[in-house]
C-alpha positions in Angstrom: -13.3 19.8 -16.6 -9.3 18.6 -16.4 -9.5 15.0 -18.2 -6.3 13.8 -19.6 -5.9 14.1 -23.4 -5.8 11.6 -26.2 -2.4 9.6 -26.5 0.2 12.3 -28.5 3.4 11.7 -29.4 5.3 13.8 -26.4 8.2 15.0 -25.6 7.5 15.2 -22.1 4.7 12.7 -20.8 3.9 13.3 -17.1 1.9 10.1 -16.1 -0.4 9.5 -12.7 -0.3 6.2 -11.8 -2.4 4.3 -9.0 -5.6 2.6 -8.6 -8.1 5.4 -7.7 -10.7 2.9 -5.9 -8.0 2.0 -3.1 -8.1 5.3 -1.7 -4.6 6.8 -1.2 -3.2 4.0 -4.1 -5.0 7.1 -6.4 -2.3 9.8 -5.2 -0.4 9.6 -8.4 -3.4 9.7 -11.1 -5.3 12.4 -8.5 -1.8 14.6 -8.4 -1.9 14.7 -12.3 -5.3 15.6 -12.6 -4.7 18.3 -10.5 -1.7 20.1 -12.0 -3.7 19.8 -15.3 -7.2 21.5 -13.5 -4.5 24.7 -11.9 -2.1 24.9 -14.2 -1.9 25.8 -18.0 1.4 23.6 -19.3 2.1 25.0 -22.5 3.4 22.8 -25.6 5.6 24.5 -28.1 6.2 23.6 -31.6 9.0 21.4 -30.6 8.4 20.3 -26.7 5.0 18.9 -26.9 3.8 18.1 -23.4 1.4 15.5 -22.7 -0.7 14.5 -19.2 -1.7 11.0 -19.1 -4.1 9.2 -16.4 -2.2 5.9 -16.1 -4.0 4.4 -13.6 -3.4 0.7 -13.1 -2.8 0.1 -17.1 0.2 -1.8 -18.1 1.4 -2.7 -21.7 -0.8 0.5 -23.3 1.5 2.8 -22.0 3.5 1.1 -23.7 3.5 3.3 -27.0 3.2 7.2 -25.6 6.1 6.2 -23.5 8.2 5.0 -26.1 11.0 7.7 -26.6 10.0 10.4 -25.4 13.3 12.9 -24.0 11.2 13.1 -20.8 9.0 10.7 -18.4 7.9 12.1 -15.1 5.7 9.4 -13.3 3.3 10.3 -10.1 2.5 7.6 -7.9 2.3 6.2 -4.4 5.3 4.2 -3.1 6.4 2.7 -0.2 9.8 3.6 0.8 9.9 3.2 4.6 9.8 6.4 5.3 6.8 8.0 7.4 3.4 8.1 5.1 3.0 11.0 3.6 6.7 11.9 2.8 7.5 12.9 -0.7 9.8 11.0 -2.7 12.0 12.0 -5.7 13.6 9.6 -7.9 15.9 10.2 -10.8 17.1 8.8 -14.0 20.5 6.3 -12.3 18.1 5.9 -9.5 15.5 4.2 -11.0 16.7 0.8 -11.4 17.8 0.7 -7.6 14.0 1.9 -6.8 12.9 -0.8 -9.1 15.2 -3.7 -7.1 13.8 -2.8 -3.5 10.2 -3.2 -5.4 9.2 0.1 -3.4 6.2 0.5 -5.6 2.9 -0.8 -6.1 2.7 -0.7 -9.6 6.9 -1.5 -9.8 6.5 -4.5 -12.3 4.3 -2.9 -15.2 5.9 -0.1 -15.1 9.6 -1.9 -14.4 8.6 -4.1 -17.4 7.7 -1.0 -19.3 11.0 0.3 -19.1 12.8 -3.1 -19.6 11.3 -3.6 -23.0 11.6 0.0 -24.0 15.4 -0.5 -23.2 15.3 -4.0 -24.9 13.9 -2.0 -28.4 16.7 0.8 -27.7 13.6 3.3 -27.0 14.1 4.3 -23.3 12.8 7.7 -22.3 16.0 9.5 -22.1 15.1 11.1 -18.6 13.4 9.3 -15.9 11.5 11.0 -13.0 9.1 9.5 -10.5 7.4 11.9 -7.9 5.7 10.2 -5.0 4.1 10.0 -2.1 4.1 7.2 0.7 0.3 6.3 1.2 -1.5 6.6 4.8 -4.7 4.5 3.4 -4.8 1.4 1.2 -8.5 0.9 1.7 -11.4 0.0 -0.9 -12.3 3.6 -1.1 -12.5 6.3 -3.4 -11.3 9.4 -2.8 -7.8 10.3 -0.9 -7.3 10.2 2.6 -7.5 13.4 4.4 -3.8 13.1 5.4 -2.9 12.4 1.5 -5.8 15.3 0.3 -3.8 17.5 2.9 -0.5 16.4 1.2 -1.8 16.2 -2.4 -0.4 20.4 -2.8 3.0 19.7 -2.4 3.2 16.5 -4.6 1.7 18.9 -7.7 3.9 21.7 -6.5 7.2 18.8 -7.1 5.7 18.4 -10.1 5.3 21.9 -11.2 9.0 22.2 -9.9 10.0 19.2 -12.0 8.5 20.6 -15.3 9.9 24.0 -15.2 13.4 22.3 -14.4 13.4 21.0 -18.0 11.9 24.7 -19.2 8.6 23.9 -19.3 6.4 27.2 -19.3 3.8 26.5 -16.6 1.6 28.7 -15.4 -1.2 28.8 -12.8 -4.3 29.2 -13.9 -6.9 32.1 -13.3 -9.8 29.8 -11.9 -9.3 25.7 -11.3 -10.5 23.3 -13.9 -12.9 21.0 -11.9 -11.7 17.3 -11.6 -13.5 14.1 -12.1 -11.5 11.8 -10.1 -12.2 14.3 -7.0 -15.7 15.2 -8.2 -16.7 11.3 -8.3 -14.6 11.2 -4.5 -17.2 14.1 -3.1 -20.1 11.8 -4.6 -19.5 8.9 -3.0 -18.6 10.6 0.1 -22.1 12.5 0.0 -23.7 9.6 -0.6 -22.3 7.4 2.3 -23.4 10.1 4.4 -26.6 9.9 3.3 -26.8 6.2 3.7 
């Protein structure tokens, strides 16, 4: 099964972010889970590579954030642009995403970032890949409009780690999920009910 590993002291930490029980809030934790279940992102000896499920966690990301060369954060944002549009944002423009407040988790992880540059111990790179949510319900599980869209967020962040010369490479046969796997429960059993 994909599960995120242990905290490791990365290089590259690629973290989802979003609350997983308010439906299309999850987009960012469920589009990490899924890169790591189809893909086989190889660490070297020197560019360690670490996944992270982030959820809705503040200060303890605190520490595997804390210097590493690159930080690539999945989550749902609200830009004002049609749901479902995927969003890129980059190292100078991460401060001006922060000031609009465009995301739902923007102060932990705004705060994060403030004290990491307050210690001198900013990631070096900055990357968050989004998507703007359809759904904000009490629900697990994505939306079928953000399920539909959930391919193209992984594929930005395939694209993102092989920009940096990360080896990636899709796997033979999908690593089952949990966050999904626990969505197609709860869906089974409502139709049961």
């Amino acid at each position: 099964m994909a599960g995120f590993s242990a905290y490791v002291d990365a290089d590259v930490l690629v973290i989802g972010m979003g609350n997983v029980l308010m439906q299309d809030e999850g987009i960012g934790v469920r589009a990490v889970e899924e890169l790591e279940s189809r893909y086989d992102i190889k660490s070297t000896d020197d560019r360690v590579v670490d996944l992270m499920d982030g959820g809705t966690t503040g200060t303890e990301l605190l520490e595997p954030m804390r210097g590493v060369k690159h930080l690539i954060v999945a989550d749902a944002i609200n830009t004002g642009a049609a749901a479902g549009t995927i969003v890129r944002i980059a190292d100078e423009q991460v401060p001006q995403f922060f000031k609009t407040k465009l995301s739902n988790h923007q102060l932990g992880l705004s705060d994060l970032l403030a004290l990491l540059a307050l210690q001198g111990q900013s990631p070096e790179h900055i990357t968050i890949v989004g998507m703007v949510p359809h759904h904000l319900e009490n629900k697990l599980g994505l939306s079928p409009e953000a399920q539909a869209g959930l391919d193209d967020m992984v594929v930005q962040l395939v694209k993102e780690l092989r920009d940096i010369g990360i080896d990636v490479t899709e796997r033979a046969e999908a690593l089952p999920c949990y966050w999904a796997g626990q969505a197609e429960y709860e869906a089974n059993m409502d139709a049961q009910a």
